[in-house]
C-alpha positions in Angstrom: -0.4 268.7 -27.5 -2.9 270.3 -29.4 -2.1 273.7 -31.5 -4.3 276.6 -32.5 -6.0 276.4 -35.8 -5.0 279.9 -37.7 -7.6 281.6 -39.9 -6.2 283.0 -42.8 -8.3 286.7 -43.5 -8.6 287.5 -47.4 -9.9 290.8 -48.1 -10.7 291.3 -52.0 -10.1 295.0 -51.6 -7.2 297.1 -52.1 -8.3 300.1 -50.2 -7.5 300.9 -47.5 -9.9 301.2 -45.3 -12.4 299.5 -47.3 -15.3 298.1 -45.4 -14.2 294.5 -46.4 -11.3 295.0 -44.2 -13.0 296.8 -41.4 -15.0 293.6 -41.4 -12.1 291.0 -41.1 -10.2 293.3 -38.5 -13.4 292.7 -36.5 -12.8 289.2 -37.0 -9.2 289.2 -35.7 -10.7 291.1 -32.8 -13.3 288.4 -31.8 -11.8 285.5 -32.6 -12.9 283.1 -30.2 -10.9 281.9 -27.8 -8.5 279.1 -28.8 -8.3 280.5 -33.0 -5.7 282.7 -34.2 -6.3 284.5 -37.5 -3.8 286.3 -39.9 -4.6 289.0 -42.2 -2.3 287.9 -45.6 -1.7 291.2 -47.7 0.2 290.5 -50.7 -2.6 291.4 -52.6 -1.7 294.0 -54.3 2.0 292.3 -54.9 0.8 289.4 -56.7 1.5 289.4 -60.5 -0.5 289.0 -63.2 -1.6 285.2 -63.5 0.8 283.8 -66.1 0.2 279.8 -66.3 4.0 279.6 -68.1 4.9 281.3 -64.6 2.7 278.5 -62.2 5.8 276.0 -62.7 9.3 275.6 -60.0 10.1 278.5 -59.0 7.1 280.3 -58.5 7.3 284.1 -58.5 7.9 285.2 -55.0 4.9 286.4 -53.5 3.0 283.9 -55.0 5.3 281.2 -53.1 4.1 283.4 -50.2 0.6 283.5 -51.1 0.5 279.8 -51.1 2.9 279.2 -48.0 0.5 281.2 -45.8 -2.7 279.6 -47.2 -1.1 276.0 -46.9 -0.1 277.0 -43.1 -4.0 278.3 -42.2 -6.6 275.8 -41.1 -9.4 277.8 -42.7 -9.7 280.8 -44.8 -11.9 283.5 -44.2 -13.0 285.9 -47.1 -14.3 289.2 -47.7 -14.7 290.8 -51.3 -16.6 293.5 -52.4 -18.3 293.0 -56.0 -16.9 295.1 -58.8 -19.4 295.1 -62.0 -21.1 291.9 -60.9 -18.2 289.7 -60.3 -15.0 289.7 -58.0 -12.7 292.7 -58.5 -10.0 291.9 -60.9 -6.7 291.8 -58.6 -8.8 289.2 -56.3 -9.7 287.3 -58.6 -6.1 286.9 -59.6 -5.1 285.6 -56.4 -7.8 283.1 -56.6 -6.2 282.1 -60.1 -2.7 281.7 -58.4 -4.5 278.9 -56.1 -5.9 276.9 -59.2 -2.7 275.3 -59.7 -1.5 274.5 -56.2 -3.1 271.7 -53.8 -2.9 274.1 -50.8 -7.0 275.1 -50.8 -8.1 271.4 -51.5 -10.6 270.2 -48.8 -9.6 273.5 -46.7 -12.7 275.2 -44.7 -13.6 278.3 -46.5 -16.4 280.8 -45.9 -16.7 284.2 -46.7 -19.1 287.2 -45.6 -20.5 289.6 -47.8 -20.3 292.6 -46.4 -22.7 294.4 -49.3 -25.7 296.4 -48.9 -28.1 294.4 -48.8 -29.3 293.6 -53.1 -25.7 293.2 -53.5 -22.6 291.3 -53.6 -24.3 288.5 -55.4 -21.8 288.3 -58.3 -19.5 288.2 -56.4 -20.5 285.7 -54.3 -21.1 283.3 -57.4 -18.3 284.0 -58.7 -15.9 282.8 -55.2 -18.4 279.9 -55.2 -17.2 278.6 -58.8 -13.2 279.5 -58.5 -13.4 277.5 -55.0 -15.0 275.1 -57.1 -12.3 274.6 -58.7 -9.5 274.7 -56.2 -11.2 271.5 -54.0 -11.9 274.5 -51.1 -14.8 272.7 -48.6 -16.8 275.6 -48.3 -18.4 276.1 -44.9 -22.1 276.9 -45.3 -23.2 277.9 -42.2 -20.2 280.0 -42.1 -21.1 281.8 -45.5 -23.4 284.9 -44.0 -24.7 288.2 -45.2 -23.6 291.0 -42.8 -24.0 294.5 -44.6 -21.8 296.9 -42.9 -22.7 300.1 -45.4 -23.1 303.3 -43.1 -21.7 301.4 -40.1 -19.6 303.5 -38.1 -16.0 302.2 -38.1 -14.0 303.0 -35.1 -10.4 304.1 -34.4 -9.0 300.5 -34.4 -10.5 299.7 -38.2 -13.2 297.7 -36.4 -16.5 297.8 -36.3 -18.6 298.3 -33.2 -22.1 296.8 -33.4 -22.3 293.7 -30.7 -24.5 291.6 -33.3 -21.9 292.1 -35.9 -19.0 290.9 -33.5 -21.0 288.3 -32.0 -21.6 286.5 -35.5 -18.3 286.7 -36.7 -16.8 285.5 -33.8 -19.5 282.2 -34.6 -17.8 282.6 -38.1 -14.8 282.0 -37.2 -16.0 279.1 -34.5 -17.7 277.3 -37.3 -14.1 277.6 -39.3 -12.6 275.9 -36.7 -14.6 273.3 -36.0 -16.0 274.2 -32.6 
């Protein structure tokens, strides 16, 4: 019996209805036949990165944070870029996985979602931190889809064809298929 790999959705933004989100609800909406994906949003719960604190017990939500990561096949990630680099609360959940082993050898990709000249900071700067966590980041699976001035519909997705049609590949090329 085979089970469905589940692709964990990061969004780096904590607005709501940010167009980071708009694009990973897209995702959920085209994943392809036989993939599950699950949005995780503790994000704005997590506490300050405290190494003292990344010992037995770990804070709650950061016990959760690393549960759901360790239970995804892949992880999927989209960030907008705050003065050149990840904002600061996503970046702090990427701190939270330094010390665990749940993000070793894991597929990760991540779409920037920028207008186009942007997001490159950003993009660096996940590069490095998955660096350090072991992540096996999915190339082919890293794209560029700028989604500024797209319309976003009523279901916090967006509507463009092309746009579905590569992130449903996305989140093929997570999976393995």
């Amino acid at each position: 019996m085979t089970t469905t790999p589940m692709i964990l959705l990061l969004s780096g933004s904590l607005r709501a209805g940010s167009s980071n989100e708009a694009v990973l609800r897209t995702a959920h909406a085209v994943a392809p036949d036989g993939v599950r994906t699950a949005f995780y949003e503790g994000l704005g719960g997590l506490p300050h990165f405290n190494p003292d604190r990344d010992t037995d017990p770990l804070p709650a939500p950061v016990a959760e944070l690393r549960a759901a990561i360790a239970g995804a096949a892949a992880l999927l990630v989209c960030t907008p870029e705050y003065a050149g680099t990840l904002p600061g609360s996503f970046k702090n959940l990427l701190d939270w996985t330094v010390g665990g082993t749940e993000i070793g050898d894991k597929p990760v990709a991540w779409v920037n979602a920028a207008a186009p000249g942007r997001g490159g900071g950003a993009e660096a700067t996940l590069r490095t931190v998955l660096g350090y966590t072991g992540a096996a980041v999915v190339e082919e699976a890293c794209v560029r889809i700028p989604v500024s001035g797209q319309p976003v519909g009523p279901d916090g997705t967006l509507a463009d064809p092309a746009v579905r049609a590569r992130l449903g590949e996305v989140l093929g090329l997570l999976a393995g298929r």
